[in-house]
N, C-alpha and C positions, 0 to 999 in steps of 0.2 A: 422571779415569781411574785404575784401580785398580793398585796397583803387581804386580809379575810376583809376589812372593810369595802375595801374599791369593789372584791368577787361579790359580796353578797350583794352590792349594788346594782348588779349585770345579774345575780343570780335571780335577782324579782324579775325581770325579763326575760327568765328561760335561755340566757345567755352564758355558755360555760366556757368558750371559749375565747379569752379574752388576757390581752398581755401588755405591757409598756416597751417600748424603747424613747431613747435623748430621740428627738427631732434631728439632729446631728446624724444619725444613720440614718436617717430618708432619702431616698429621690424624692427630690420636689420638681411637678414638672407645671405647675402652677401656681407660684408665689399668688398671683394678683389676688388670687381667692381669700386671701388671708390679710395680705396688706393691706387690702382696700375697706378691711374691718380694724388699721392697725391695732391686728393683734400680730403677736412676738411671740409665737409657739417653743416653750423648750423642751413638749414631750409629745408622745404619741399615742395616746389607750387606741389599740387597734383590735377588733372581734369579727368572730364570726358572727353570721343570721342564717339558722339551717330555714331553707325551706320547703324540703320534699314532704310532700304530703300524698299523692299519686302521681301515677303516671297517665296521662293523659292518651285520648286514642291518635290525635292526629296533628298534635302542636306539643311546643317547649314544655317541660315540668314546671320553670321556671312563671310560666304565664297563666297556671290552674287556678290560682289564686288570685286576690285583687292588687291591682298594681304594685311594687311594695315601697315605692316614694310614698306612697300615706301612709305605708306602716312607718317608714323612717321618720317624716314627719314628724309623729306622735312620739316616736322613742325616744328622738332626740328633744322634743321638748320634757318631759317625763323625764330623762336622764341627766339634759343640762342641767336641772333643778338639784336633784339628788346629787350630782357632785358639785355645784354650787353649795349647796350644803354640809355637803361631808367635808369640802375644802374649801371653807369662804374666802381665805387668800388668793385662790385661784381663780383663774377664769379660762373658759371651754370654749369652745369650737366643733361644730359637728359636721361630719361630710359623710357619705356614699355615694358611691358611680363618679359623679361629679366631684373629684377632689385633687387637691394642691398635691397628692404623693401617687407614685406609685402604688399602690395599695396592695399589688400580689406582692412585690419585694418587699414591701412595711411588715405583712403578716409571715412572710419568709421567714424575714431578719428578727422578726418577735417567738420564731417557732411555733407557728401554730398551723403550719402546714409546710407542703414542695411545690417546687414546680411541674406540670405534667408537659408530657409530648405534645397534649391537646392544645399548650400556653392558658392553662386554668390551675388556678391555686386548687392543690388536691389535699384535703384533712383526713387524719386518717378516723376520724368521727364521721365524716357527711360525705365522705369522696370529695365530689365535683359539687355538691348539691349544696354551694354557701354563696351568699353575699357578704362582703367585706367592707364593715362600715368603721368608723373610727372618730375620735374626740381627739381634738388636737386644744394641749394644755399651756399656761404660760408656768406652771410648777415646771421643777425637774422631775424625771422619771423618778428618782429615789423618793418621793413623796409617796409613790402607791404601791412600794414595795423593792425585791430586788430586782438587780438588772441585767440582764444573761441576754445575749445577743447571740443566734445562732447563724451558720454559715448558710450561703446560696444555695439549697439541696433539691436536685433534682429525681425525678422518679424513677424506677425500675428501667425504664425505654423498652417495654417486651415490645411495644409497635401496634399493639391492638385496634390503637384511637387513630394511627396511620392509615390502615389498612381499611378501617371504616367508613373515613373522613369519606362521603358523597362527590365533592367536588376538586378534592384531591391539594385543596388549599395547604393542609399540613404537609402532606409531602412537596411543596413546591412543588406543584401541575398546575394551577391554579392563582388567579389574584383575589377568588371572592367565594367565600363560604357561602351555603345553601342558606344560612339563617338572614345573611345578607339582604342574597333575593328572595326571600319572602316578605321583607322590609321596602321594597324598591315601591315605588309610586311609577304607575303608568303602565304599559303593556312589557311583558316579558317577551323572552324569545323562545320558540317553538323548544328550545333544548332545557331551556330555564323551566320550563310549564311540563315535560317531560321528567325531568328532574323531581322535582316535586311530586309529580304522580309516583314516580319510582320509589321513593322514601315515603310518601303519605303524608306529609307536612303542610297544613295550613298556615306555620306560622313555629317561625325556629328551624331549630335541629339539634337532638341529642344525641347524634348516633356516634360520635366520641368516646361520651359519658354513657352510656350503656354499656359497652363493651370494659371499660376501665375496672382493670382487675379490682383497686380501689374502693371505687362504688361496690363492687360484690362484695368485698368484705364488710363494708359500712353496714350495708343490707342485711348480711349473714349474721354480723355481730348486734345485729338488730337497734342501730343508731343511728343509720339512715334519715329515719322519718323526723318531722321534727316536732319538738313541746311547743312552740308558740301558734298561740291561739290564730294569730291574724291568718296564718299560712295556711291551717286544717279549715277556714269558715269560706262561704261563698264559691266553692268550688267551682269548678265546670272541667267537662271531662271528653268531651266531644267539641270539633267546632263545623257546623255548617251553615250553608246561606239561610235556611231559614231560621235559626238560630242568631244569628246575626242582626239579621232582619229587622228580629223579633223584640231585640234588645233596647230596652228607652237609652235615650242621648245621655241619664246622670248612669245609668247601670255600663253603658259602652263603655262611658269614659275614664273608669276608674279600673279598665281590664289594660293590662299591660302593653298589648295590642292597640289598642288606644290613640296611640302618638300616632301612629304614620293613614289614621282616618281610615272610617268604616269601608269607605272604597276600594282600600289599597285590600283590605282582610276579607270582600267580598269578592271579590277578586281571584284570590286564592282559593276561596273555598267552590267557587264555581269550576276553577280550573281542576280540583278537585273529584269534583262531583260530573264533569265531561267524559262523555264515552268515549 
């Protein structure tokens, strides 16, 4: 358990979920990310970042909001400061998406969620609806508190997120999830673009995490949604070509869709929008 210092630190970021383990219990499946800063990590602050704010009509939940590498950005400098501070001995390290650990088995092994059928870290705060960012320390873990390492714990298996799965990737039918192909650059195949129309996706797939008894309770017990401001502003809730279009090159590029170019997303929503 994290001592009330480190928590209120994460608590001014609307961040509640958040825990330590030794760097000792990580997968690391990228040293170079870290060495190549010789830093010498001996702990792991690992959190959640709820980000449901709606549910979108025809793309990811995850993508309504603005990209969230500029949220991280900001957090992690705002943060490295604040435990620079609280711990001037130490020195920080900031990662998401992109990072030297496994990060579903870091927040496993920290207890702050399982593993789901879908292979997504499931909380029983936000379901499915987190990113999983973290501070890698050169303190020991006993610096920000105690230190309770929990076991590999899997979910219920009822199958819901099996049975949902579009392209049958979870069950082994499949090598490549729908979210995949809506990411792909170039022309699709008649089945891929059919696919698509079938689910209604310009971009993603949740049809996993809808179904996930999980998320219904998050919802029901009304914690679902989340406090930070980044994730509720600049919304968007629709995607189509003229929407698209519409968008100047600073407003496109900070939409999570983003990366793989206005073409690739224009694309999809024409395929979309085809009789």
């Amino acid at each position: 358990m994290l001592n009330q210092a480190t928590k209120e630190l994460f608590f001014e970021e609307h961040i509640s979920k958040v825990a330590v383990l030794p760097f000792s219990a990580c997968h690391v499946t990228n040293a170079r990310l870290y060495e190549r800063e010789n830093f010498k990590p001996q702990s792991v602050l690992v959190f959640l970042i709820p980000y449901y704010a709606v549910t979108p009509d025809n793309f990811s939940v995850y993508a309504a909001a603005e990209d969230y590498h500029f949220y991280a950005k900001g957090l992690y400098a705002r943060m490295g400061k604040r435990l620079k501070c609280a711990f001037p001995e130490g020195d920080f390290l900031g990662f998401a998406d992109h990072s030297p650990i496994d990060e579903r088995d870091a927040a496993i092994r920290a207890g702050l969620g399982i593993y789901g059928k879908n292979r997504l870290l499931i909380s029983g705060e936000y379901g499915t609806y987190q990113f999983i960012g973290e501070f890698l320390s050169t303190l020991p873990a006993e610096a920000f508190g105690e230190v309770t390492l929990s076991p590999f714990t899997l979910c219920i298996g009822c199958g819901a997120c099996l049975s949902a799965c579009p392209t049958g990737i979870l069950r082994n039918e499949s090598t490549e999830c729908l979210s995949a192909i809506t990411q792909k650059k170039g022309t699709l195949t008649d089945e891929e673009k059919a696919l698509m129309r079938e689910v209604g996706t310009a971009w993603g797939c949740d049809e996993c995490q809808k179904v996930c008894p999980y998320v219904k309770e998050a919802a029901h017990l009304g914690t679902l949604t989340t406090e930070i401001p980044f994730f509720k502003e600049n919304l968007i809730t629709h995607l189509d070509t003229e929407t698209v279009e519409n968008m100047s090159d600073e407003v496109f590029s900070r939409r999570a869709f983003a990366w793989r170019g206005r073409d690739t997303v224009l694309r999809n929503t024409r395929i979309l929008e085809e009789k």
